[in-house]
FILUMNU-967274 format. One record per residue (C-alpha): residue number from 0; chain; x, y, z; residue in three letters. Coordinates in steps of 0.25 Angstrom, whole numbers, plus 5000, padded with zeros to 4 digits. Layout:
% FILUMNU-967274
BAPA  num  cadena  east  north    up  residuo
BAPA  NUM       A     X      Y     Z      ALA
...
***
This chain:
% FILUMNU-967274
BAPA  num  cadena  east  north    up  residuo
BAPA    0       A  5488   5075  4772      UNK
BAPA    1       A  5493   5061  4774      UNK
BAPA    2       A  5498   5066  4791      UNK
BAPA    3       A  5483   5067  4791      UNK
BAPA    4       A  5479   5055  4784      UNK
BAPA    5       A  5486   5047  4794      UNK
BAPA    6       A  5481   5052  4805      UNK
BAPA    7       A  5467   5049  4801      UNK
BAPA    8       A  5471   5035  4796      UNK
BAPA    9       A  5479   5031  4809      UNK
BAPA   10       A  5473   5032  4824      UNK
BAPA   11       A  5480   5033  4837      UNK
BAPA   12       A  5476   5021  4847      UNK
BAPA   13       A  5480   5020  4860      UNK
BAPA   14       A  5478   5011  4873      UNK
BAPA   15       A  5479   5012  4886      UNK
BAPA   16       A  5483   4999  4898      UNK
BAPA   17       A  5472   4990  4900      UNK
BAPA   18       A  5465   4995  4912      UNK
BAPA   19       A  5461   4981  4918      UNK
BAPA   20       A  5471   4976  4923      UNK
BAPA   21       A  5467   4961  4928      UNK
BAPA   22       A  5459   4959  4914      UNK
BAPA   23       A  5453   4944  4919      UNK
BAPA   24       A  5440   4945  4928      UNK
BAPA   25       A  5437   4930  4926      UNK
BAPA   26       A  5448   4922  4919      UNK
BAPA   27       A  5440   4908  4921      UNK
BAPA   28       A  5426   4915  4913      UNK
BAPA   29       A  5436   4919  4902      UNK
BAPA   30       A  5443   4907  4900      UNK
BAPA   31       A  5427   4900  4899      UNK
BAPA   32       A  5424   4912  4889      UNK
BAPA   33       A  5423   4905  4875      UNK
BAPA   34       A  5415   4915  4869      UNK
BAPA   35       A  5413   4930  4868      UNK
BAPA   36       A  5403   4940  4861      UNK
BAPA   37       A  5406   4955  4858      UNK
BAPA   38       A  5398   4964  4856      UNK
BAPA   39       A  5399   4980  4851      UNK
BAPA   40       A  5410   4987  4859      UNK
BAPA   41       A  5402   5000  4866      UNK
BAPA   42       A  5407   5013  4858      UNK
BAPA   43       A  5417   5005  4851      UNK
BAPA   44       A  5420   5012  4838      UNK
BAPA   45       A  5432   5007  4835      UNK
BAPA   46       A  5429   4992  4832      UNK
BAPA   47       A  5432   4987  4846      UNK
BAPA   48       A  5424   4976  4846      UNK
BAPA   49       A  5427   4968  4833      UNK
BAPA   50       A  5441   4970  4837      UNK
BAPA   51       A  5439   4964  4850      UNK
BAPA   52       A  5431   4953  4842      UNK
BAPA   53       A  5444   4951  4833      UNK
BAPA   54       A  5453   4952  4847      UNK
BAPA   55       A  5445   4939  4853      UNK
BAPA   56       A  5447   4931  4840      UNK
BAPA   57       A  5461   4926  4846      UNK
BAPA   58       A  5454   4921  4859      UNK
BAPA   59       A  5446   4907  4859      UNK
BAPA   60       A  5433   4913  4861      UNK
BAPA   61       A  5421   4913  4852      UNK
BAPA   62       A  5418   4926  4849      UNK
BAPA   63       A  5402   4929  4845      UNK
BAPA   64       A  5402   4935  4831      UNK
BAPA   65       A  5398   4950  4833      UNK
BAPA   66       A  5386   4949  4825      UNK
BAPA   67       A  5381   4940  4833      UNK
BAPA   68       A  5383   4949  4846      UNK
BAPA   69       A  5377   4962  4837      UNK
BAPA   70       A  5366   4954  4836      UNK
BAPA   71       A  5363   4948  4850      UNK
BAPA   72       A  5365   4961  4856      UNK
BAPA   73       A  5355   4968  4846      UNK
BAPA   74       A  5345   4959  4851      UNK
BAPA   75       A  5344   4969  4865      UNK
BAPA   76       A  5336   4981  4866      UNK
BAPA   77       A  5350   4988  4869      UNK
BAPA   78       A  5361   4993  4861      UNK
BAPA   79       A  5375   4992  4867      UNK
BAPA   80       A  5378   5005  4863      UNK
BAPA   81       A  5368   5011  4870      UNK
BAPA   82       A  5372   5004  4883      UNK
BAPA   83       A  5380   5010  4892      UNK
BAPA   84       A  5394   5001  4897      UNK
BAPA   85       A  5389   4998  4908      UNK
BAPA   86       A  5376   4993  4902      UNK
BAPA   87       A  5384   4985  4891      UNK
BAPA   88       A  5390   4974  4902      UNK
BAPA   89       A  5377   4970  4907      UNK
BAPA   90       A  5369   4970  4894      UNK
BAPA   91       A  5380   4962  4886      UNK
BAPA   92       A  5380   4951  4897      UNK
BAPA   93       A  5364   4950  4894      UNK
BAPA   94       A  5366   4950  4880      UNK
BAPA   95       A  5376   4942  4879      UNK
BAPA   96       A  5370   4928  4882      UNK
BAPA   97       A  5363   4928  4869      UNK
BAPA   98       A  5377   4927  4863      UNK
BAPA   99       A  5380   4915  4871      UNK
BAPA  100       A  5396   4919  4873      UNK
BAPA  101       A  5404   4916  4886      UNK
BAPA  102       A  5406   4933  4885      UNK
BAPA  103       A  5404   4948  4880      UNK
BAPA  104       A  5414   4956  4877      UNK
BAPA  105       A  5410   4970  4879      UNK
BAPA  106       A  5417   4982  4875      UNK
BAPA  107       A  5416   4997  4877      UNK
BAPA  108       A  5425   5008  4873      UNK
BAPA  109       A  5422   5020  4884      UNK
BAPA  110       A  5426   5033  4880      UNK
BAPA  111       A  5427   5044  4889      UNK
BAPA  112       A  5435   5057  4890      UNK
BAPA  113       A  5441   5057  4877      UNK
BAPA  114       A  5446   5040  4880      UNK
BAPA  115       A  5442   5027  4878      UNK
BAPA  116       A  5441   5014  4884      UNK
BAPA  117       A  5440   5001  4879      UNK
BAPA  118       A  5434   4992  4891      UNK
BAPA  119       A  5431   4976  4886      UNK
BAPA  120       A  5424   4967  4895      UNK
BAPA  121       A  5420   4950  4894      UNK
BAPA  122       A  5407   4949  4900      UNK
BAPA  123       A  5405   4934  4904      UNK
BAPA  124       A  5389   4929  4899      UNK
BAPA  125       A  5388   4921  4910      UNK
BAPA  126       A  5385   4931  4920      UNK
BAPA  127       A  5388   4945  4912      UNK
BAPA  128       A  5401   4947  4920      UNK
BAPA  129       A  5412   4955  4917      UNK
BAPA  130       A  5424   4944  4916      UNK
BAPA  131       A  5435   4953  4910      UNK
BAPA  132       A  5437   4966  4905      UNK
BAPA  133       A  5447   4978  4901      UNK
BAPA  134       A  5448   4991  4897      UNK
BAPA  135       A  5459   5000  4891      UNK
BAPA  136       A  5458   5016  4887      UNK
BAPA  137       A  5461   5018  4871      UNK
BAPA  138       A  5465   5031  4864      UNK
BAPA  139       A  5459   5033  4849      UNK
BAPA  140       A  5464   5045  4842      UNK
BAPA  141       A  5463   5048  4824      UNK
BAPA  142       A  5454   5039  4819      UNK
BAPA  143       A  5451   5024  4820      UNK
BAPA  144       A  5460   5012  4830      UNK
BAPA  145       A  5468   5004  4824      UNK
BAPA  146       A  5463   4991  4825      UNK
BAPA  147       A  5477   4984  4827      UNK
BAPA  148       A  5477   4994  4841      UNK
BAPA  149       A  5463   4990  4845      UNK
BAPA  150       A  5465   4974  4842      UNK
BAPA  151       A  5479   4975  4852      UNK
BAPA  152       A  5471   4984  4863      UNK
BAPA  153       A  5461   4972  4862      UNK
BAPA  154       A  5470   4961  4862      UNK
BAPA  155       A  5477   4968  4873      UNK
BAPA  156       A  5463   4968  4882      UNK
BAPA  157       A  5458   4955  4879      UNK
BAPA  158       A  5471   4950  4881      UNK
BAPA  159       A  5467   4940  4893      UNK
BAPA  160       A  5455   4938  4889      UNK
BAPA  161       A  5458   4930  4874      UNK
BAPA  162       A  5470   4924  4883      UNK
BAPA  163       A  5460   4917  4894      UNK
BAPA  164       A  5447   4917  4886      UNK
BAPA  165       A  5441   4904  4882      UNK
BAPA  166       A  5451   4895  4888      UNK
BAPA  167       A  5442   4887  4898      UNK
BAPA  168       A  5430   4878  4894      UNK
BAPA  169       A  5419   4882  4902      UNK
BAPA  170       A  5415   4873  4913      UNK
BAPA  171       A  5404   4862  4912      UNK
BAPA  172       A  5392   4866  4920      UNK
BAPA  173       A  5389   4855  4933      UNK
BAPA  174       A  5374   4852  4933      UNK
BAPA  175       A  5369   4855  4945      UNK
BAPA  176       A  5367   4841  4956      UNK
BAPA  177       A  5354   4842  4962      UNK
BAPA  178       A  5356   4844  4977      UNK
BAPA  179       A  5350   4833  4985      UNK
BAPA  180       A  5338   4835  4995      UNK
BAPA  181       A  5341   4836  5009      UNK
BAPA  182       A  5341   4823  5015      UNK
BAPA  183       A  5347   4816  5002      UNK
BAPA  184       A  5364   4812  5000      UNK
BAPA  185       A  5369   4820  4988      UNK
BAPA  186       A  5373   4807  4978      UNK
BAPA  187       A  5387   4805  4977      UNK
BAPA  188       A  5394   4807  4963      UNK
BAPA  189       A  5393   4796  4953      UNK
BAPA  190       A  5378   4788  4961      UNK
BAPA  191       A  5366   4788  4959      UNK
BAPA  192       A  5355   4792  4972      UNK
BAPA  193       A  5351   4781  4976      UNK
BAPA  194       A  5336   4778  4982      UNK
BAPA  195       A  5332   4781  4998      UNK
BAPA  196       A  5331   4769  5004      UNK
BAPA  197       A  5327   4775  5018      UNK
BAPA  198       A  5313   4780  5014      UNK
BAPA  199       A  5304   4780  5028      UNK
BAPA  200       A  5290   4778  5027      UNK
BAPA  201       A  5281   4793  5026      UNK
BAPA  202       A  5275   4794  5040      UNK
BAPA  203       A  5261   4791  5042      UNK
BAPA  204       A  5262   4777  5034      UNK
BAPA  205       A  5261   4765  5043      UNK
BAPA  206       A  5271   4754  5041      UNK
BAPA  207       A  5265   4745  5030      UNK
BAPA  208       A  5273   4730  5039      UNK
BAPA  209       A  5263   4723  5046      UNK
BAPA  210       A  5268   4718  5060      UNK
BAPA  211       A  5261   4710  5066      UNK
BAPA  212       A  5263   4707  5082      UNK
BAPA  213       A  5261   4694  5089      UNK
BAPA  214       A  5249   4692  5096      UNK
BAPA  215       A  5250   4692  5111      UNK
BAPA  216       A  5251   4677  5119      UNK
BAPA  217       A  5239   4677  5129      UNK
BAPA  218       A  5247   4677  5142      UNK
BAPA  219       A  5235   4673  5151      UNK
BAPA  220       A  5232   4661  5156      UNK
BAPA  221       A  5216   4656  5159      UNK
BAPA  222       A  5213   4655  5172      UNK
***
């Protein structure tokens, strides 16, 4: 009875090596990422996602509370469940606007012929592009995972990502100089344009000076 009883209590967890070898797509977008939303794990039944939530708290990013994302997700006409992973990248990048972050974490666990995968991946808002991402094959056997093995599977993954993430400030945007029209001197830094000076009269106007000429002597003598 109690050899039975603690095979039902204990679960046998194992990971695989991380299949991404260089795990940093853009180091410089990472280290200008201050905040991140996270939203359900697809097919994740084994609390992936508040783990992950609890993995990122020892990074300086901002994490969006998860009612928050439940709720601006929940405002589409799809559900994430329903959408395929390839569907998911493109409509979290949409969707993710709304929750005015830096990022989206997405998660997925794949399973297919009898193994998992757990794939993680930072989608940057600005332009819904992939910036890092990695992926490991996990084994689950009697029962539930023991969370202390998921949180160092996790910290293992984001290892580089809560070592470089939110470590730059962004940079300030440059308003845009007017170009000047053709013709014109772009103004040096720091001087004001000054007013043309060589404006020509529009043609078809006669000049407004009155010249006068000097009448002409009477060269002839009377006979």
């Amino acid at each position: 009875m109690s050899a039975c009883a603690s095979t039902s209590i204990f679960s046998k967890f194992s990971a695989g090596e991380l299949k991404n070898s260089l795990p940093l797509f853009d180091k410089d977008v990472i280290e200008e990422t201050h905040s991140v939303s996270i939203p359900a794990f697809y097919n994740d039944n084994n609390n992936w996602r508040e783990l992950t939530h609890e993995t990122l708290l020892f990074a300086k990013v901002n994490i969006a509370p998860s009612e928050k994302v439940d709720q601006a997700i929940g405002a589409g006409k799809k559900k994430l469940s329903l959408l395929s992973p390839e569907e998911r990248t493109d409509y979290l990048g949409l969707i993710g606007k709304s929750l005015h972050t830096d990022a989206v974490l997405n998660g997925m666990v794949l399973t297919r012929d009898g193994r998992s995968e757990l794939v993680l991946q930072l989608l940057s808002l600005k332009d819904s592009r992939v910036i890092w991402w990695q992926a490991v094959e996990f084994t689950l056997t009697q029962g539930t995972v023991v969370q202390t093995e998921q949180k160092a599977l996790l910290s293992k993954m984001l290892s580089p990502v809560l070592q470089y993430i939110g470590k730059k400030e962004k940079p300030a945007l440059i308003p845009v100089q007017q170009q000047p029209k053709i013709g014109e001197q772009p103004a040096m830094p720091g001087t004001e344009p000054q007013p043309k000076t060589d404006i020509k009269p529009k043609p078809g106007k006669k000049q407004e000076k009155d010249i006068k000429s000097p009448a002409p002597e009477d060269n002839f003598s009377p006979m």
